[in-house]
ZALUMBA-885753 format. One record per residue (C-alpha): x, y, z. Coordinates in steps of 0.05 Angstrom, whole numbers, plus 32768, in hexadecimal, padded with zeros to 4 digits. Layout:
REM residues N
XYZ;...
REM end
This chain:
REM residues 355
6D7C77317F86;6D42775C7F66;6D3077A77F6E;6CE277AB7F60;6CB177E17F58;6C6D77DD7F76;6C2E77F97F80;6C1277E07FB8;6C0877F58007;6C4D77E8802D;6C2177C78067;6C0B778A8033;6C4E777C8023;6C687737801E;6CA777368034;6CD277378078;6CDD777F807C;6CB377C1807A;6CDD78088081;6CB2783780A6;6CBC787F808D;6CB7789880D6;6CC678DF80FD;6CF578DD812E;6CD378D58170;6CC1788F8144;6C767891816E;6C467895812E;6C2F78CE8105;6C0B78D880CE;6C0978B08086;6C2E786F8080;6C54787780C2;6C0D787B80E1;6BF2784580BC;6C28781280CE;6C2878238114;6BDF78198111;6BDF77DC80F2;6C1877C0811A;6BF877CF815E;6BF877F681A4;6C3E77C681AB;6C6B77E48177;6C577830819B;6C70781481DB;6CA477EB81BB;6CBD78328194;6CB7785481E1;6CFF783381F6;6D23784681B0;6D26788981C4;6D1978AE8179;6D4378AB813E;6D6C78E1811F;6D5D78F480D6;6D8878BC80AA;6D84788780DB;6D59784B80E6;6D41781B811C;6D2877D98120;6CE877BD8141;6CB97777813E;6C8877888110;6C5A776A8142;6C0A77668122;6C23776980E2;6C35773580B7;6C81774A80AA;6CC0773180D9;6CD6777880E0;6CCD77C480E0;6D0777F180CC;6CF5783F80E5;6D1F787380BD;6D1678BF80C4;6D1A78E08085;6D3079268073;6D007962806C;6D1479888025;6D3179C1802D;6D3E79D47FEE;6D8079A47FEE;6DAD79D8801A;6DA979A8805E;6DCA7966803E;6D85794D8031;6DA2791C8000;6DD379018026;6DA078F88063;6D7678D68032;6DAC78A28021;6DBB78978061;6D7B7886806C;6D78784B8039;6DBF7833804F;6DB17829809C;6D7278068084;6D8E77D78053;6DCB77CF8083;6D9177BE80B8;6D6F77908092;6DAC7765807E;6DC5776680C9;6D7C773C80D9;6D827713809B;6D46772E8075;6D4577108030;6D1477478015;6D05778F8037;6CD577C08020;6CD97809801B;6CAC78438010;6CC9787D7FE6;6CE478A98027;6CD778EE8037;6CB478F07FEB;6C6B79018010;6C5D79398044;6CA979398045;6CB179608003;6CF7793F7FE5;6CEA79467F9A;6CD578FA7F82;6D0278F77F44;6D3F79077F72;6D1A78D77FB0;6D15789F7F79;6D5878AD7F5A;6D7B78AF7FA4;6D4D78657FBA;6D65783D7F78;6DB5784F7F79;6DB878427FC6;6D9077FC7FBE;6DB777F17F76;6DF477FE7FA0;6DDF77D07FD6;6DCC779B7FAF;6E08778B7F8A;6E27776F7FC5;6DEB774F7FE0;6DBC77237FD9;6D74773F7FF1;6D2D774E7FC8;6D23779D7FCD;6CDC77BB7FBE;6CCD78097FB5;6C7F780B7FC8;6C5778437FAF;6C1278557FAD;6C0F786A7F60;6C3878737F24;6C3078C07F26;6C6D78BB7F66;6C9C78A07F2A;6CAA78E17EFA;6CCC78CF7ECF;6CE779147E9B;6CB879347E75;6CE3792E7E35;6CE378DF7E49;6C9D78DD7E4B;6C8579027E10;6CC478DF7DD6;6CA778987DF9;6C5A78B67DF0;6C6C78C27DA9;6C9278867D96;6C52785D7DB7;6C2778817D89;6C5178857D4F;6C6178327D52;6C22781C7D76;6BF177E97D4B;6BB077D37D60;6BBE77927D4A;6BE677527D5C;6C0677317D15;6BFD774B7CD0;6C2C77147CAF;6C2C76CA7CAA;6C7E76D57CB7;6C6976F27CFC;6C3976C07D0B;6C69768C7CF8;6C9876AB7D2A;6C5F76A67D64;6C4E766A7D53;6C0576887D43;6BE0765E7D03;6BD576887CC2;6B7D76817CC3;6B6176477C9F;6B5A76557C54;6B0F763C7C55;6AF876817C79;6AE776C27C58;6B0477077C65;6AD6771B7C9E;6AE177197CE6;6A9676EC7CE9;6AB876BB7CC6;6AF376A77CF6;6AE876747D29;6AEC76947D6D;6B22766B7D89;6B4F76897D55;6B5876C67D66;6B6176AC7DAB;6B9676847D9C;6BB976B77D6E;6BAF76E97DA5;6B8977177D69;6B5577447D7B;6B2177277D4D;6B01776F7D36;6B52777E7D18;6B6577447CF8;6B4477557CB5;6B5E77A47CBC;6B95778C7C9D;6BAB77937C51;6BB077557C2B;6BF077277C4A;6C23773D7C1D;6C5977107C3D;6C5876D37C13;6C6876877C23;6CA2768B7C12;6CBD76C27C36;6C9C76A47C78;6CB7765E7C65;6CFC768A7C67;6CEE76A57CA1;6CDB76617CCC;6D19763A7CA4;6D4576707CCD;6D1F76677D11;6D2476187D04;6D6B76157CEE;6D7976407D33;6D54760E7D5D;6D7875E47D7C;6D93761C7DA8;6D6B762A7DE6;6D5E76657E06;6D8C764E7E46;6DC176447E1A;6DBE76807DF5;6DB676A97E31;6DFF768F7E4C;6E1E768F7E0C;6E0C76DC7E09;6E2376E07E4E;6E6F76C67E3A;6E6776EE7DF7;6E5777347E27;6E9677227E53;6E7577287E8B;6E6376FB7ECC;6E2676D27ED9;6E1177007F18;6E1F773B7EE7;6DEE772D7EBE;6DB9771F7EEC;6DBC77507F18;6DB977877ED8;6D7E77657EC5;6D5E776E7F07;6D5277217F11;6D5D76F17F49;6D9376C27F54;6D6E76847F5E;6D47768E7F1B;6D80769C7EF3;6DA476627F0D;6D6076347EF7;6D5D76587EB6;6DAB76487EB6;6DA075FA7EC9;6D6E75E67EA4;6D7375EB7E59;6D3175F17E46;6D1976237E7B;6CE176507E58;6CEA76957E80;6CB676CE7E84;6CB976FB7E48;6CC577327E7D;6D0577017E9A;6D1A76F87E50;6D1C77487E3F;6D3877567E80;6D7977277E6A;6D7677497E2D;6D8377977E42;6DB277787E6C;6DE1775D7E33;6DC877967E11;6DB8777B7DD5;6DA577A77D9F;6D5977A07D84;6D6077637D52;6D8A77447D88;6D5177447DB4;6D2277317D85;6D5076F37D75;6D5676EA7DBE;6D0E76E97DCA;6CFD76BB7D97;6D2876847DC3;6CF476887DF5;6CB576847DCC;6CA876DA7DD3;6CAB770E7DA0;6CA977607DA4;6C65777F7D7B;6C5377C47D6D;6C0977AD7D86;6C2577AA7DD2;6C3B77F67DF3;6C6B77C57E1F;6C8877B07DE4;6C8F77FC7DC8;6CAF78157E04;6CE277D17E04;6CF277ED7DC4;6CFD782F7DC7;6D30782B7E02;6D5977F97DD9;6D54781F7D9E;6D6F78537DBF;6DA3782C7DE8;6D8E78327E31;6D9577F97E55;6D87780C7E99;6D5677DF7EAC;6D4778167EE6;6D35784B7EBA;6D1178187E89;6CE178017EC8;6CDC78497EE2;6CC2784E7E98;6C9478147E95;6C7478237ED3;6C5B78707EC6;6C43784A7E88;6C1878127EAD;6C3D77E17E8B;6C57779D7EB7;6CA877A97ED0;6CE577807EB0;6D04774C7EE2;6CEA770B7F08;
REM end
């Protein structure tokens, strides 16, 4: 099952499990652990009363009573000290017990804040780094939906050096427009305009550039088409010949070619079970193009792999989209953890690979 990343408040979560970042008399303080004991009710302060605190690394269960979850898993995070008090290891502990927690009551999908990364001071690269491995760990043994809830993308920070090559590979690639070609709007599918109008943007019906997903004010920025007919007529004989191949089937013939298992796959693409097995089952399943990229880093395919890939499920990768850039540049330069690449897409504003 899935790791996501979410902005959101931990209290609105749907799902059966909420882990409290609590101190260890486990009564309510301030921030989040104040908030959910509000929001909960006088009964999980009295219900806390009997637990008798929690030491730093360990976590408790209670009814999440006025809330809307099953559960609430308290764990006591580490103050940073400078990392000289096994701060790290306290802070995997307190992931483990909770995980280990949630699977003993049969949660199918917990919730967790980013622990001790607030008034607690643990640096949030190394909080972030130490969250993902432990549920990564926990998660290839088991299946259960994790979320990491955050308020903003500033508590993901992600290397300077990262930041600034991805920056300048945005603005070096990035296009303000959609399709320059007729070879690339044969590959979407998109219709060349009709030869009757003139070259001005007046003189394209509006549905057009609707349909062709064209911001009308670009489509005549471009030079004249220099692709001809029968370069695009090349290009669609290759995509037709190709066709009878569906994405489903492609998918698990990669899968055999890659050597790997079924669950391998999926669960490197940070995508559930019971889609894969529906994308698996039914040959002409038409996935997300986030789903179909995800499978992609996952085989690690190189860039006109994915392209090809893509193309199977009716999606492309253009210069006009930053999601698209940032796809790129991590396969270009062979990452393919999907971890980092969401870490990435996130700080970005840009929607995270998976279900």
């Amino acid at each position: 099952m899935p790791l996501f990343i979410v902005r959101n408040d931990i209290i609105n979560m749907d799902c059966d499990i909420i882990v409290n970042a609590a101190n260890s008399t486990l009564l309510g303080g301030g921030g989040v652990d104040g908030a959910i004991h509000k929001a909960a009710g006088k009964e999980l302060k009295e219900y806390c009363k009997k637990l008798g605190g929690c030491r730093t690394g360990e976590a408790k269960i209670t009814p999440a009573f006025a809330l809307k979850q099953k559960y609430i898993i308290h764990t006591v995070g580490p103050v940073w000290k400078g990392g000289f008090f096994k701060e790290e290891e306290k802070l995997r502990s307190c992931y483990k017990n909770s995980l280990n927690l949630a699977k003993e009551y049969e949660a199918e999908s917990v919730a967790f804040p980013l622990i001790s990364s607030g008034a607690y001071a643990f640096p949030k690269k190394k909080a972030i780094n130490i969250a993902k491995e432990e549920i990564t760990e926990f998660l290839k043994d088991n299946d259960m939906t994790v979320y990491i809830v955050i308020f903003d993308n500033k508590s993901f920070e992600i290397s300077k050096n990262l930041f600034k090559d991805i920056k300048e590979y945005i603005d070096k690639n990035y296009v303000d427009l959609h399709f320059n070609t007729y070879a690339a709007r044969a590959r979407q599918n998109i219709p060349a305009p009709p030869e009757s109008y003139s070259k001005s943007a007046d003189s394209l019906p509006d549905d057009y550039c609707e349909s062709a997903q064209l911001p009308i004010d670009n489509y005549f920025e471009t030079t004249e088409l220099s692709v001809s007919k029968t370069q695009a007529t090349t290009d669609l004989t290759c995509i037709l010949n190709d066709i009878d191949e569906s994405f489903s089937q492609m998918l698990i013939r990669k899968i055999d070619e890659k050597g790997i298992t079924d669950a391998e796959c999926y669960k490197k693409a940070n995508i559930d079970r019971k889609l894969f097995s529906k994308i698996r089952n039914n040959i002409n399943y038409k996935p997300k193009k986030t789903t179909a990229i995800a499978f992609a880093i996952a085989l690690e395919m190189d860039i006109d792999e994915t392209k090809n890939f893509l193309m199977k499920a009716g999606y492309a990768l253009s210069h006009s989209d930053k999601f698209d850039i940032i796809i790129e540049y991590f396969i270009t330069h062979n990452n393919y953890n999907i971890f980092d690449i969401n870490e990435t897409l996130f700080t970005f504003d840009q929607v995270l690979l998976g279900v």
